[in-house]
C-alpha positions as CSV (number, residue, x, y, z in Angstrom):
1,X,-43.5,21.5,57.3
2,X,-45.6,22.7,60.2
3,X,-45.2,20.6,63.2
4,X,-47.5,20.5,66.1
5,X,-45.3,19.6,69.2
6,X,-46.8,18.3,72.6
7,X,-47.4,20.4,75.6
8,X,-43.7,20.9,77.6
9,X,-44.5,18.7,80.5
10,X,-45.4,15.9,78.3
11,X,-42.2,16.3,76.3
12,X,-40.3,16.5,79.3
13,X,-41.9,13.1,80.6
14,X,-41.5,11.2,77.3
15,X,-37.6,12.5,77.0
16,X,-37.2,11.3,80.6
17,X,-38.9,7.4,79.6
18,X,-36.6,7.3,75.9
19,X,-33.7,8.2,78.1
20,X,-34.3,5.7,80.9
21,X,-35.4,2.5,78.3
22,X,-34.2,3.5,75.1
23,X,-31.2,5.3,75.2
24,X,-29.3,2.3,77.2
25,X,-30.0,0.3,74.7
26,X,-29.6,1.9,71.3
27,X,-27.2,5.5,72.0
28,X,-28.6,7.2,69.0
29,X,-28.7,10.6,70.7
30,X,-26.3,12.2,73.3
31,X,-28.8,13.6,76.4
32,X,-27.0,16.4,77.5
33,X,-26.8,18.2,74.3
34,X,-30.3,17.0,73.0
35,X,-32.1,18.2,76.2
36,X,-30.2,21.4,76.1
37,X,-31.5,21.8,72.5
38,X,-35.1,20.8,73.6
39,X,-35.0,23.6,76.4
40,X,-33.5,26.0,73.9
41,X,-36.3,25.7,71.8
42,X,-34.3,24.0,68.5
43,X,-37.3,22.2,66.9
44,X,-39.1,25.6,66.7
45,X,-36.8,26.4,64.2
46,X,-34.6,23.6,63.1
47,X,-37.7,21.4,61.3
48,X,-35.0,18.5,61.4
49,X,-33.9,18.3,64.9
50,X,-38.3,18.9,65.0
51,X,-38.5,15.4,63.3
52,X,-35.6,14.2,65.4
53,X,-37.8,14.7,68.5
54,X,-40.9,13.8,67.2
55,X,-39.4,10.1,66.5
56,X,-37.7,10.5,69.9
57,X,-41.2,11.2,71.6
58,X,-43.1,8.6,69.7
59,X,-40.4,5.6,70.6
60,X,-40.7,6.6,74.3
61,X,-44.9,6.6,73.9
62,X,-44.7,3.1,74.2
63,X,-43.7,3.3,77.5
64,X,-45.6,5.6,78.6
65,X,-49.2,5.6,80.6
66,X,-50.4,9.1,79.8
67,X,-53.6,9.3,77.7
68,X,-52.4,12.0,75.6
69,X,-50.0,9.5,73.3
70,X,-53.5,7.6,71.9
71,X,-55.2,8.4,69.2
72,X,-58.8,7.0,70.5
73,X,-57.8,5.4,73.5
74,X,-56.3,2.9,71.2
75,X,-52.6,1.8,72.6
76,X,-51.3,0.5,69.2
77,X,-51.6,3.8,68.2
78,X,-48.7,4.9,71.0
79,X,-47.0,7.6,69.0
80,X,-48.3,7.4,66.1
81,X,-49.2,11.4,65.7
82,X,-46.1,12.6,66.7
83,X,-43.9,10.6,63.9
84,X,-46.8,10.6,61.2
85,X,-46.4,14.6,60.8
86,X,-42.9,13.7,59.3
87,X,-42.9,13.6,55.6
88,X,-39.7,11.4,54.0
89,X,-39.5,13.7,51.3
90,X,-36.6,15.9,50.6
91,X,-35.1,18.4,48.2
92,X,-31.3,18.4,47.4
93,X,-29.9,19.9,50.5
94,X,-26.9,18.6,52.8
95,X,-27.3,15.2,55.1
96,X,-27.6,16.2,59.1
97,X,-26.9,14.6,61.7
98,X,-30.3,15.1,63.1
99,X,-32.0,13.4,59.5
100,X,-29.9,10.7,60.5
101,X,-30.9,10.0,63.9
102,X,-34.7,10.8,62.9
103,X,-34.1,7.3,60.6
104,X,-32.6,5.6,63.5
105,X,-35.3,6.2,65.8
106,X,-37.7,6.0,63.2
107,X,-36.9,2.5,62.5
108,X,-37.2,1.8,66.5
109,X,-40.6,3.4,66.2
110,X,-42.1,1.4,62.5
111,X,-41.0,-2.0,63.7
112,X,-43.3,-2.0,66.1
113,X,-46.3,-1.0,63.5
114,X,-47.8,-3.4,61.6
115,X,-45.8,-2.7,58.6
116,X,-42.4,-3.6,59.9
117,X,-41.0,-3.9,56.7
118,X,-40.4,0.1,56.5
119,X,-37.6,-0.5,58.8
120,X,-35.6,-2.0,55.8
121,X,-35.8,1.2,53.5
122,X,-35.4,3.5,56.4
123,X,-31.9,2.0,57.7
124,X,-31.1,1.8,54.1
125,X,-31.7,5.3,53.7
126,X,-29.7,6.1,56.6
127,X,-26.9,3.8,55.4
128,X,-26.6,5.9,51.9
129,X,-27.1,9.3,53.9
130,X,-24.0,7.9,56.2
131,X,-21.7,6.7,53.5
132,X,-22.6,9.9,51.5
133,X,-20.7,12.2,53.8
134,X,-17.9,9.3,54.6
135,X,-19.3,8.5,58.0
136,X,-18.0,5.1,57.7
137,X,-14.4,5.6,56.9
138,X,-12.0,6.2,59.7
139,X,-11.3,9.8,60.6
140,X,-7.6,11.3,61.0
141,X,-8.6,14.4,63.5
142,X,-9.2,13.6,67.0
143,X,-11.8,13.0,69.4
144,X,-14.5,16.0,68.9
145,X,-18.2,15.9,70.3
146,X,-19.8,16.2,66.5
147,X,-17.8,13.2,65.4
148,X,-18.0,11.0,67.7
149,X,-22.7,11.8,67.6
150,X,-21.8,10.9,63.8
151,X,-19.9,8.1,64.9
152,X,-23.1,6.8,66.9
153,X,-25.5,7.2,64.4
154,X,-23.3,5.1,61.7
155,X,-22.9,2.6,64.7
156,X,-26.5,2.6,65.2
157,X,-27.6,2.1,61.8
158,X,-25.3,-0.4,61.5
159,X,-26.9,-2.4,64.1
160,X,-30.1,-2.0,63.3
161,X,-29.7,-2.8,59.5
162,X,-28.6,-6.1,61.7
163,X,-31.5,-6.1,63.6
164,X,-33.8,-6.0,60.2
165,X,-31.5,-8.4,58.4
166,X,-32.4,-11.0,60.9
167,X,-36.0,-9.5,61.9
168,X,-37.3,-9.5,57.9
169,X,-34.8,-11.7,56.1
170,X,-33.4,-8.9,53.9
171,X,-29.6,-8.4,52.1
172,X,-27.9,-6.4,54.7
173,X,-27.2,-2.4,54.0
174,X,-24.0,-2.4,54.7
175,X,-20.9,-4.9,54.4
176,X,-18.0,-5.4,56.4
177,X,-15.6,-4.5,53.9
178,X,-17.4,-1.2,53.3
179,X,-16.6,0.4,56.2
180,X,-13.4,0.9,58.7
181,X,-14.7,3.4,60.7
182,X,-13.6,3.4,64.5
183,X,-16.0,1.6,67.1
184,X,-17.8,3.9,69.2
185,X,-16.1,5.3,72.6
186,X,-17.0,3.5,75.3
187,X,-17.5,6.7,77.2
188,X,-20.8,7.7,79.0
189,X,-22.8,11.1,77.8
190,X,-21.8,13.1,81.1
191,X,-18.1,12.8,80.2
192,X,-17.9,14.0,76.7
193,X,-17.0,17.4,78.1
194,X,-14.7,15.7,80.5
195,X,-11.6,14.8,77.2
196,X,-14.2,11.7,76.4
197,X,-12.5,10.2,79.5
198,X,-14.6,7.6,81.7
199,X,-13.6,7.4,85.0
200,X,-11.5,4.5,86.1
201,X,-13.3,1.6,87.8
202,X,-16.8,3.2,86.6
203,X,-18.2,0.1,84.1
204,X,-19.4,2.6,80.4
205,X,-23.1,1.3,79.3
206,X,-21.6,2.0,75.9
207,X,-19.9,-1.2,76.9
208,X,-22.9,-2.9,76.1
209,X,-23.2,-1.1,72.3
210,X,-19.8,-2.0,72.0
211,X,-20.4,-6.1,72.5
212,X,-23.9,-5.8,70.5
213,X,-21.6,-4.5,67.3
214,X,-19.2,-7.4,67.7
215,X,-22.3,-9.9,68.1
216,X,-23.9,-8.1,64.7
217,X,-20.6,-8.8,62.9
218,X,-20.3,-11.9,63.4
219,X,-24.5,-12.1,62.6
220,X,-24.1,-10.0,59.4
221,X,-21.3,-13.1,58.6
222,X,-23.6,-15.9,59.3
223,X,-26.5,-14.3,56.5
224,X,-24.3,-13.5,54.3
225,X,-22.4,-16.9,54.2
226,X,-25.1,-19.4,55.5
227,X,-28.6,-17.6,53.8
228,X,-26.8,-16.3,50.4
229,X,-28.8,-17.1,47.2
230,X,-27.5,-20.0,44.9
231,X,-26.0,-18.2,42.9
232,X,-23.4,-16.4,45.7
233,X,-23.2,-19.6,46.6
234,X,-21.9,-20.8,43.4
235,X,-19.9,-18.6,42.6
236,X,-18.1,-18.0,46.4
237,X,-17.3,-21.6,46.7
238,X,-19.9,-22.1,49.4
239,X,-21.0,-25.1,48.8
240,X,-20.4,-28.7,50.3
241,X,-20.8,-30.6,53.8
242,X,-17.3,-29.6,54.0
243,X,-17.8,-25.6,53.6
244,X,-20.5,-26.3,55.9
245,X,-18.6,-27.6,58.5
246,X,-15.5,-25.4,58.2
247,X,-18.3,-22.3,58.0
248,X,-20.1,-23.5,61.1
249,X,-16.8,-24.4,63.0
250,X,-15.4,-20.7,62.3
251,X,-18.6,-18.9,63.2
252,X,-18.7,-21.3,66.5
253,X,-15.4,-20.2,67.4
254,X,-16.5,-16.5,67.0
255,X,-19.4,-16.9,69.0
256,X,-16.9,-18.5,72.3
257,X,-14.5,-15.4,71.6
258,X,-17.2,-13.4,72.4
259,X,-19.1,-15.2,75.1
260,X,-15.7,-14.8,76.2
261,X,-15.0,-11.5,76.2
262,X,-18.1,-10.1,77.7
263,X,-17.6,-7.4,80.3
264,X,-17.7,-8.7,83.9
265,X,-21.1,-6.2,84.8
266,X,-22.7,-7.5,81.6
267,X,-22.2,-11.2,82.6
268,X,-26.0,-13.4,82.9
269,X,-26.2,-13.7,86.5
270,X,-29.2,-15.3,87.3
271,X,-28.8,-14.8,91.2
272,X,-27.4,-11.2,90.6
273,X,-28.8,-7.9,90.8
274,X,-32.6,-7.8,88.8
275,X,-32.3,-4.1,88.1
276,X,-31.0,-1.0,86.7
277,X,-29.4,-0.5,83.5
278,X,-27.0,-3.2,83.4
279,X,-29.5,-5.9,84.3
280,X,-31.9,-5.1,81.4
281,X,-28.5,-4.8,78.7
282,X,-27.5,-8.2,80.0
283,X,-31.1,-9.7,79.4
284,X,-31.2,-8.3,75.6
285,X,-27.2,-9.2,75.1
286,X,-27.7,-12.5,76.4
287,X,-31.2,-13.2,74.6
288,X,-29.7,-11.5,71.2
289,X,-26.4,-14.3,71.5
290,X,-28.7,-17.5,71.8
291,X,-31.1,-16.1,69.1
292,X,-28.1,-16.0,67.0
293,X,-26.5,-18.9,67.8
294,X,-30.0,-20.2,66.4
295,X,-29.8,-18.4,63.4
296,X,-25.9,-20.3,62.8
297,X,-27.6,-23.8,63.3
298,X,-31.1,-23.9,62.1
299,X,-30.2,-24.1,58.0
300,X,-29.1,-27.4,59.3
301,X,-31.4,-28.7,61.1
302,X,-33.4,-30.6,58.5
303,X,-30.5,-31.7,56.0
304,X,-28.9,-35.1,56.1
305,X,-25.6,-33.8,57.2
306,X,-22.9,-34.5,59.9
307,X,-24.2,-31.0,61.4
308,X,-27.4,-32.2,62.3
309,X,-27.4,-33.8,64.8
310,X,-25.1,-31.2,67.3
311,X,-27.2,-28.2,65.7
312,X,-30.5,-29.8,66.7
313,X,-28.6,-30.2,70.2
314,X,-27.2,-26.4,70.1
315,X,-30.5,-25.0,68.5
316,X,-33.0,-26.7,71.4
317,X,-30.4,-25.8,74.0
318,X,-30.0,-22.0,72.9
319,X,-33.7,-21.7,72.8
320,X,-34.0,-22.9,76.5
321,X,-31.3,-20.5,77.9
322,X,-33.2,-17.5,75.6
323,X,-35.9,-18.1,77.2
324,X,-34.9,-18.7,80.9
325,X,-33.3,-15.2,80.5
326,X,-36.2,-13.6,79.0
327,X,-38.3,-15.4,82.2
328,X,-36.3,-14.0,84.6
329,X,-36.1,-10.5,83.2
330,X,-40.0,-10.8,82.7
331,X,-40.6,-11.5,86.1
332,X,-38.7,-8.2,87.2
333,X,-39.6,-5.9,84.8
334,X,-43.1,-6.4,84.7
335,X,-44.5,-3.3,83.0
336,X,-41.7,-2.7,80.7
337,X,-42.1,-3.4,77.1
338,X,-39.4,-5.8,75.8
339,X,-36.6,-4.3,73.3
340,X,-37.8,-6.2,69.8
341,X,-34.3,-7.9,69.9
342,X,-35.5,-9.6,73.0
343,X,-38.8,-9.8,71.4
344,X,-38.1,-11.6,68.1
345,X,-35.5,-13.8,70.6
346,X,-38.3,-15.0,72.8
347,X,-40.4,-16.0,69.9
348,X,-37.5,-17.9,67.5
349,X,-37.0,-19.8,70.8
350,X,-40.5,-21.1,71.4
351,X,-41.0,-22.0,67.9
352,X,-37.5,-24.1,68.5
353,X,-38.7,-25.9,71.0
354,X,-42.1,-26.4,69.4
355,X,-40.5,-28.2,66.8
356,X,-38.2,-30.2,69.1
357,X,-41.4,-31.9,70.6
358,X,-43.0,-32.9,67.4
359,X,-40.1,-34.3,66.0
360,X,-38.8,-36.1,69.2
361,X,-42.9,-37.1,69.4
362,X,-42.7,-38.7,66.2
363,X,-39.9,-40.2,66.1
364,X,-41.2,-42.4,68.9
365,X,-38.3,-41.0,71.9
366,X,-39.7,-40.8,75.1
367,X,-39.7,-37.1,76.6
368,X,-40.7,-34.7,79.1
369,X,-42.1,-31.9,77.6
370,X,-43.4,-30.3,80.7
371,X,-40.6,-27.7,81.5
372,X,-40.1,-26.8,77.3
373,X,-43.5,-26.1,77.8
374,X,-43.6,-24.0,80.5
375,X,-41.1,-21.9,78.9
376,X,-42.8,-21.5,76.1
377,X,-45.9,-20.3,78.3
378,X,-43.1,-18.0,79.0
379,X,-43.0,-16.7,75.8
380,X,-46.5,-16.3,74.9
381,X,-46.8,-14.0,78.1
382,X,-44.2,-11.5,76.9
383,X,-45.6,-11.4,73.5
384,X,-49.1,-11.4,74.9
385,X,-48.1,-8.5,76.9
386,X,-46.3,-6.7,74.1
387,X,-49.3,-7.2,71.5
388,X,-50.8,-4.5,73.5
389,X,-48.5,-1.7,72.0
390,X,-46.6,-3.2,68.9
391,X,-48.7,-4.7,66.2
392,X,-45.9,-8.1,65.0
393,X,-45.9,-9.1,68.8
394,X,-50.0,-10.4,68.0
395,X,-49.0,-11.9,64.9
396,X,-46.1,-13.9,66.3
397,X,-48.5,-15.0,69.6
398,X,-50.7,-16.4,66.9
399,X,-47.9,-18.2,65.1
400,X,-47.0,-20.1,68.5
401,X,-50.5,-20.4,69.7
402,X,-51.2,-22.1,66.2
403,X,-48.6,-24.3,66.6
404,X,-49.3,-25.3,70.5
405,X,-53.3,-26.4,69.0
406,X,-51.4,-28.9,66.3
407,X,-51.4,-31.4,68.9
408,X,-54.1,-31.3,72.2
409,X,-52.7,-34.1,73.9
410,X,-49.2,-33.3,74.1
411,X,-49.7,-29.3,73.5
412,X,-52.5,-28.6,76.2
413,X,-51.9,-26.9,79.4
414,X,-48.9,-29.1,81.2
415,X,-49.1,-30.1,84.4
416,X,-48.7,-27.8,87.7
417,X,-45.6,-29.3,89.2
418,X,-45.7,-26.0,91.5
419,X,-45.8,-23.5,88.7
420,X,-47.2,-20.1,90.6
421,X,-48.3,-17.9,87.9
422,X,-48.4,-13.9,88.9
423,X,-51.7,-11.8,87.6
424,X,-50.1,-10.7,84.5
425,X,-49.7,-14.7,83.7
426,X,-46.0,-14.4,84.7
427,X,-44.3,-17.5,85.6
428,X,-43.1,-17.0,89.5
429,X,-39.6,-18.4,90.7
430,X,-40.1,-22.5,90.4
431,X,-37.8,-25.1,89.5
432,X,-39.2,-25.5,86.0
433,X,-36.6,-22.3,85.9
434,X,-34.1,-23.4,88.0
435,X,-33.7,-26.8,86.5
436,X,-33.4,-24.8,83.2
437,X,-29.7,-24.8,81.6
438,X,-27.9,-22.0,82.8
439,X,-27.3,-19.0,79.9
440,X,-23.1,-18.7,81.4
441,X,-22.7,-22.1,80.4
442,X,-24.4,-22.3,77.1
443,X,-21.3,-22.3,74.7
444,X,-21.0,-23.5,70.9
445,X,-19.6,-26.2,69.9
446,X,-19.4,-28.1,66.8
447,X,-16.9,-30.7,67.3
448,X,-19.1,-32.9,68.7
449,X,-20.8,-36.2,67.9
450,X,-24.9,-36.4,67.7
451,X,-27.1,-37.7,70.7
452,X,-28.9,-40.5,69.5
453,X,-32.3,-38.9,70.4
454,X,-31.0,-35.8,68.1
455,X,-29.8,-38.2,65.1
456,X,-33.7,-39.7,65.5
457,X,-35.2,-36.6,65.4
458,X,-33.4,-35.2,62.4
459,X,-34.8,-38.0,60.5
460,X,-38.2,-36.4,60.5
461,X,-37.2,-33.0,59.8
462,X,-34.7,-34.4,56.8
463,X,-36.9,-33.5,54.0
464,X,-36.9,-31.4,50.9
465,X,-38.2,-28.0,52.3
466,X,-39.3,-24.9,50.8
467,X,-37.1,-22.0,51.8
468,X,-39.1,-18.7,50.6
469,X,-42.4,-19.6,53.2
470,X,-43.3,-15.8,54.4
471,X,-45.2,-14.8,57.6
472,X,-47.6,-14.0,56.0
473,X,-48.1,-17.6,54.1
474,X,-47.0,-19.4,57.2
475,X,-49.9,-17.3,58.8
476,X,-52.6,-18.5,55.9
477,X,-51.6,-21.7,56.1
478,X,-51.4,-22.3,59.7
479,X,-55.4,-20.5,60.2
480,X,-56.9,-23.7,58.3
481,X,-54.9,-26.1,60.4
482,X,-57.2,-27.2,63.0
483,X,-56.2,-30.8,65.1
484,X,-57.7,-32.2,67.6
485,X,-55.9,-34.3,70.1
486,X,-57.6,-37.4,68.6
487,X,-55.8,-36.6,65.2
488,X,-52.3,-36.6,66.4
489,X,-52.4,-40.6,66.0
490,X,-49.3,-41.2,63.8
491,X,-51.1,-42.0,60.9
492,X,-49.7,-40.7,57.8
493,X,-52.2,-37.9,57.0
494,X,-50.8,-36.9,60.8
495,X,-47.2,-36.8,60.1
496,X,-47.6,-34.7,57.1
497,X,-49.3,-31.7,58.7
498,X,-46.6,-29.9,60.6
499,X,-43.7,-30.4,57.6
500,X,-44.5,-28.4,54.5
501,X,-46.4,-26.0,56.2
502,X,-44.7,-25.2,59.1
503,X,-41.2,-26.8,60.1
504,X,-40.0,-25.4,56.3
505,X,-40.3,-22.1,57.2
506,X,-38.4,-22.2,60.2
507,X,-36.1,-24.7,59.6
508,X,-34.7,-23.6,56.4
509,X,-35.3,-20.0,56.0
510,X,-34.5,-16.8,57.6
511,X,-36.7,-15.2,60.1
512,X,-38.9,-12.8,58.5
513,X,-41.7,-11.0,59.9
514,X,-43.1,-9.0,57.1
């Protein structure tokens, strides 16, 4: 293929933003080397590591404010002629390492598109590519620079196959017992050429990769035990309240090993430092933990079962500390686009706490729903923001919007109580955010009893739902809902509107976004 690259400056920019917002996050690449490359002129002659950097360039277009990224002035279309010039076709040749890391960053790239879904084949692809040349089996030679760049991209694949898994409700790629490969060093890029020694007292961000991989474990564990089809579960044994609880009681304890064991500089600290690296991989750690956390509970949200109750309670409070992080990062980082982790956490949340007010509303419980709502004003600001440059950010605003119009009386604008908003819409420092539960605390449990306001509300939700609702159906179904305040009366054509259509597809089914 014949590639048309961007002028050098703009390259150099673009490296200079997927290096500073990307690379932090998601250590496909290793900078010194690629950037040596880049100035050597590789991807004039190496059309792979070409399609490496043309994935590379159109990830970091998201971030960037230079006109020459658009096609028409259009923002969604950030990117979109650098990776579109790559063909997925190939003949029989040997896997590289840069056709690797083009599916990696391709995948960053297509979920932010408007058909997400692509991200499943592509990690999948990479996952075969990987296991093809034995990438995730442990090696017996030591620590070498090539090795260790294969050793990210396995790593990276890994978690995003993760990231999909949750995102689009697909089978994971790859397995637990598929792989024993060793986890990636936690050793920063400048010290590769040093023996792969970090220097003592210096905190790695590979740290940071290093606690995302544990948190997708123990993720790919909870889909694969809690979301299996019927027939896994038959056949498995998973089945029964008491499975349930011994399933839920061992992922629990997981999560509180890790909250645990989570590096001192990575710690949520609302009244620490609001910036550099650190700050914004504590943000997405932190958002990625209660979002899973979720993902544990909500199957059990709407049964009739001695988990109920204590998910409800660990469900509505994970959602609150998701989103108080995601506030306080969105109120320092106002021009950066959120990582879709922190994205798809912010969103989850809301719809969480959504639901929490129409069932506490009709079971007849008194509440204040004034801070929950202000938090999720919260969240439709950062996916308002982010619709701007990736396409499933506008179709998840919609979603919570939609749900927000089901009742006008107790889903209007809430009162002021000395919310300051900023001219982006952000919420400023108030103490709808400081009277929110603090993230450092937030810790599962499932030993304990049910509230009585949880057992209530489970009663409404403790129906026969539908488990296969798409976005895409929630999205038809939700555009002919249209109830005014005067509706929302209790009546019995009331109480069935939010049910089938909407608390079913949440409630009892992974998250999926295609």
């Amino acid at each position: 293929p014949h590639y048309v690259y961007p002028p050098s400056d703009l390259i150099s920019s673009l490296l200079e933003l997927y290096f500073t917002n990307i690379h932090p996050i998601i250590p496909v690449l290793h900078r010194p080397s690629f950037e040596r490359s880049v100035a050597d002129g590789l991807y004039l002659t190496d059309t792979k590591f070409g399609a490496t950097l043309l994935a590379a360039l159109a990830v970091a277009s998201r971030y960037s404010n230079d006109p020459r990224v658009l096609i028409d002035g259009n923002k969604l279309s950030s990117g979109w002629k650098f990776v579109m010039q790559v063909q997925i076709v190939r003949s029989h040749f040997e896997v590289t390492i840069h056709e690797v890391q083009f599916y990696c960053l391709a995948t960053l790239y297509w979920v932010g598109t408007s058909a997400p879904q692509v991200c499943s084949w592509a990690v999948g692809l990479g996952s075969r590519f990987l296991q093809h040349r034995g990438e995730h089996r442990r090696k017996r030679e030591g620590y070498k620079s090539e090795h260790e760049l294969w050793n990210r991209a396995f790593w990276s694949i890994f978690a995003l196959d993760r990231m999909v898994c949750l995102f689009l409700g697909r089978p994971a790629a790859i397995h637990v017992e598929d792989y024993d490969v060793e986890p990636p060093l936690e050793v920063d890029d400048e010290y590769w050429e040093h023996g792969f020694t970090q220097p003592l007292g210096k905190p790695s961000m590979l740290s940071y990769f290093a606690s995302i991989l544990r948190l997708s474990e123990i993720l790919g564990e909870a889909l694969r035990r809690l979301y299996a089809s019927k027939k896994l579960k038959t056949r498995m044994g998973w089945t029964g309240t008491e499975w349930e609880q011994g399933a839920v009681a061992e992922l629990d304890s997981a999560m509180n090993d890790f909250f645990d064991s989570i590096p001192p500089h990575l710690r949520w600290d609302p009244n620490g430092p609001r910036e550099g690296v650190f700050f914004d991989q504590s943000a997405i750690l932190h958002g990625m933990y209660y979002h899973i956390q979720i993902t544990i509970h909500r199957p059990f949200i709407h049964k009739q079962s001695p988990l109920a109750g204590p998910s409800l309670s660990i469900c509505t409070t994970a959602a609150r500390s998701a989103l108080h992080v995601a506030a306080i990062w969105r109120m320092n980082r106002l021009q950066c686009l959120p990582f879709p982790w922190l994205q798809n956490s912010v969103f989850v949340s809301a719809v969480i706490l959504l639901l929490n007010i129409f069932g506490s509303k009709r079971a007849g419980l008194p509440i204040d729903a004034n801070r929950d709502l202000a938090q999720v004003g919260t969240a439709l600001d950062i996916l308002k923001f982010t619709e701007t440059w990736c396409q499933p950010a506008g179709r998840l605003w919609e979603l919570v919007q939609e749900l927000q119009s089901l009742d006008g009386s107790l889903l209007g604008p809430p009162p002021n109580n000395g919310i300051r908003y900023g001219e982006l819409g952000v919420m400023q420092p108030n103490r709808v955010l400081s009277d929110a539960l603090p993230p450092t605390s937030m810790r599962s449990t499932g030993n304990f009893g049910p509230s009585q306001n949880s057992s209530r509300v489970n009663e409404v939700y403790a129906q026969s739902f539908d488990p296969g609702i798409s976005i895409e159906q929630l999205l038809a179904e939700t555009t002919t809902l249209d109830v005014s305040a005067s509706t929302w009366t209790h009546s019995p054509a009331a109480d069935g509107i939010p049910d089938d259509e909407i608390m079913s597809m949440w409630l009892a089914a992974p998250t999926d976004l295609t």
